[in-house]
C-alpha positions in Angstrom: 53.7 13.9 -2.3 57.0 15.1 -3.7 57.3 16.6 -7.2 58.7 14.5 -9.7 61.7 16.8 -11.4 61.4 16.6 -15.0 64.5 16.7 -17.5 64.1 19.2 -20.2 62.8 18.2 -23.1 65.8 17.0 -26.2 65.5 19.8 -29.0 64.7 18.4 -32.3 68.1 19.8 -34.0 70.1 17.6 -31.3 67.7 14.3 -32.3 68.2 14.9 -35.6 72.1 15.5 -34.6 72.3 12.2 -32.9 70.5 10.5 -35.4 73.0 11.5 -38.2 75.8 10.2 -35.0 74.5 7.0 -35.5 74.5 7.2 -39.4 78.4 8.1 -38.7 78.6 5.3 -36.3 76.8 2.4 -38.7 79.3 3.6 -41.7 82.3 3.6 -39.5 81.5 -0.1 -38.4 80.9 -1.2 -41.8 84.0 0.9 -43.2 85.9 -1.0 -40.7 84.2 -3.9 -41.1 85.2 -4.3 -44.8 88.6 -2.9 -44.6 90.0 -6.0 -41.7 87.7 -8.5 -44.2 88.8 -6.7 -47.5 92.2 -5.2 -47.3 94.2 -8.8 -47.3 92.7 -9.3 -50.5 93.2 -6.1 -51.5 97.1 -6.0 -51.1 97.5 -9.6 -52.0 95.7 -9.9 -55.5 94.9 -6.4 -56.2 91.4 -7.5 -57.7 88.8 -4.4 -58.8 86.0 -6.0 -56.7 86.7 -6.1 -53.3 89.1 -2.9 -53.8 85.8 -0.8 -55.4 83.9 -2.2 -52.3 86.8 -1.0 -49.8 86.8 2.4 -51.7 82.9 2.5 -51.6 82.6 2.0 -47.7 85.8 5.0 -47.3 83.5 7.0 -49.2 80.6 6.7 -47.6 82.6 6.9 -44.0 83.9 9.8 -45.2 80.5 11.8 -46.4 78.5 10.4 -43.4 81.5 11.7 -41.0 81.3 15.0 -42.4 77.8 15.7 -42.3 77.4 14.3 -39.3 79.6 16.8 -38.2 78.1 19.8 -39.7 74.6 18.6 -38.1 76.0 18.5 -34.6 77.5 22.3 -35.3 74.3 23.0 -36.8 72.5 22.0 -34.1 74.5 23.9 -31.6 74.1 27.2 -33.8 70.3 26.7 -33.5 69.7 25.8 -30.4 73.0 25.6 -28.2 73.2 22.5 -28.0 76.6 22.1 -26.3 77.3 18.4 -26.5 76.5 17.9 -29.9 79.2 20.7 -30.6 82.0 19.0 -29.3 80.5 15.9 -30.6 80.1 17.5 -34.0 84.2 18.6 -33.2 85.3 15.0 -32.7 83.2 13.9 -36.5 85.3 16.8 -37.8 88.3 15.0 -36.9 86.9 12.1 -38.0 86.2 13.6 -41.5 89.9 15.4 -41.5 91.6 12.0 -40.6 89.5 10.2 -43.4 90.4 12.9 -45.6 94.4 12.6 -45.2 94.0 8.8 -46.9 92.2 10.0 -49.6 95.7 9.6 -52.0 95.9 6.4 -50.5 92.6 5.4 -51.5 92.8 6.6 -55.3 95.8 5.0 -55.4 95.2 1.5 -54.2 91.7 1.8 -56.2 93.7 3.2 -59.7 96.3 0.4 -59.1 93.3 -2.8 -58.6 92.0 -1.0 -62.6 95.3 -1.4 -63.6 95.8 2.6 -64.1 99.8 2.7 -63.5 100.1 5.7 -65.4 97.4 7.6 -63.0 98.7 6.1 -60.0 102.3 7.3 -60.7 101.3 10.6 -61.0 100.0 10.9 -57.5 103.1 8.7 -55.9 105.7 9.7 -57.8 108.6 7.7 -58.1 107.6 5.2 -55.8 106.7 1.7 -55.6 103.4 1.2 -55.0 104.1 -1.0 -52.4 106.8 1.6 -50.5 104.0 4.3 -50.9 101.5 2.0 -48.7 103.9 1.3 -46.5 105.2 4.7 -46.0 101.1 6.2 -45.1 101.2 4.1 -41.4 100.6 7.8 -39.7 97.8 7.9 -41.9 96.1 4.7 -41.2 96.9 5.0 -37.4 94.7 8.6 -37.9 91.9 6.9 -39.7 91.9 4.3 -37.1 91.7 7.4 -34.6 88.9 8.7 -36.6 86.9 5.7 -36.9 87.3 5.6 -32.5 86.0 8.7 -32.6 83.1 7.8 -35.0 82.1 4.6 -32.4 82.2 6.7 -29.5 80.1 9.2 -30.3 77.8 7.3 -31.4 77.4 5.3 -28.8 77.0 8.2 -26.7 74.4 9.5 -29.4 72.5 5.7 -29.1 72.3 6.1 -25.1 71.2 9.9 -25.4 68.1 9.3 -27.7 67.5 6.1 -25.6 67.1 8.0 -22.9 65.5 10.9 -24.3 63.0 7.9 -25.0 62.7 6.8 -21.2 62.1 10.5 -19.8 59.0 10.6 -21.9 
């Protein structure tokens, strides 16, 4: 009979990488999910809720991004775990990208409170509406981001799926 080659086993810093991937993943579908429902609204009537939710959903993006991130160079640094360092390169991104809108952000959530005076101060003379127009690099880098964020963790679903199977 022939022996059966078995993969090696996945080491529990890359599970618990790929894990926080698919953390990443969830929060970039629902960050992306409320910004195309939300961001209409947003620009159109400049109402507190659905701006606060939009705001909300960045920030979470953003802080599940970045630890994802540090997990998958974590997990490398532990136990050389080479996928999950470029994986934990391309969350990085992800996190840097979200970062770059973060003026962006406070401003369209200072100008739904009605907080000119605040918002000016990060624009400058601006219109509100020029300053949102002018960020398009910055939204086509989030966008980027959030791509990044789906694919690897999609790649993170398939790997503990079949980290499952080789059982």
């Amino acid at each position: 009979m022939p022996k059966q080659i078995k993969k090696p086993q996945t080491k529990q810093s890359d599970i618990t990488f790929r894990k926080w991937a698919i953390a990443a993943f969830v929060s970039a579908v629902l960050f992306g999910t409320a910004f195309g429902v939300l961001i209409k609204s947003v620009l159109d009537s400049g109402k507190p809720v659905p701006m606060t939710i939009l705001f909300a959903a960045y920030v979470i993006y953003l802080v599940m991004t970045a630890l994802a991130a540090w997990k998958g160079i974590q997990a490398y640094t532990k136990e050389d775990a080479g996928a999950a360092l470029l994986h934990g390169i391309l969350l990085g991104f992800s996190s840097v990208f979200a970062l770059v809108n973060v003026r962006l952000a406070v401003v369209m959530l200072l100008e739904a409170f009605k907080k000119t005076e605040a918002s000016k101060k990060l624009i400058g003379e601006q219109s509100v509406s020029d300053f949102i127009n002018s960020q398009r690099t910055a939204w086509v880098l989030l966008a980027v981001g959030m791509a990044f964020c789906v694919m690897v963790g999609v790649l993170a679903i398939v790997k503990l799926v079949s980290s499952k199977k080789n059982k």
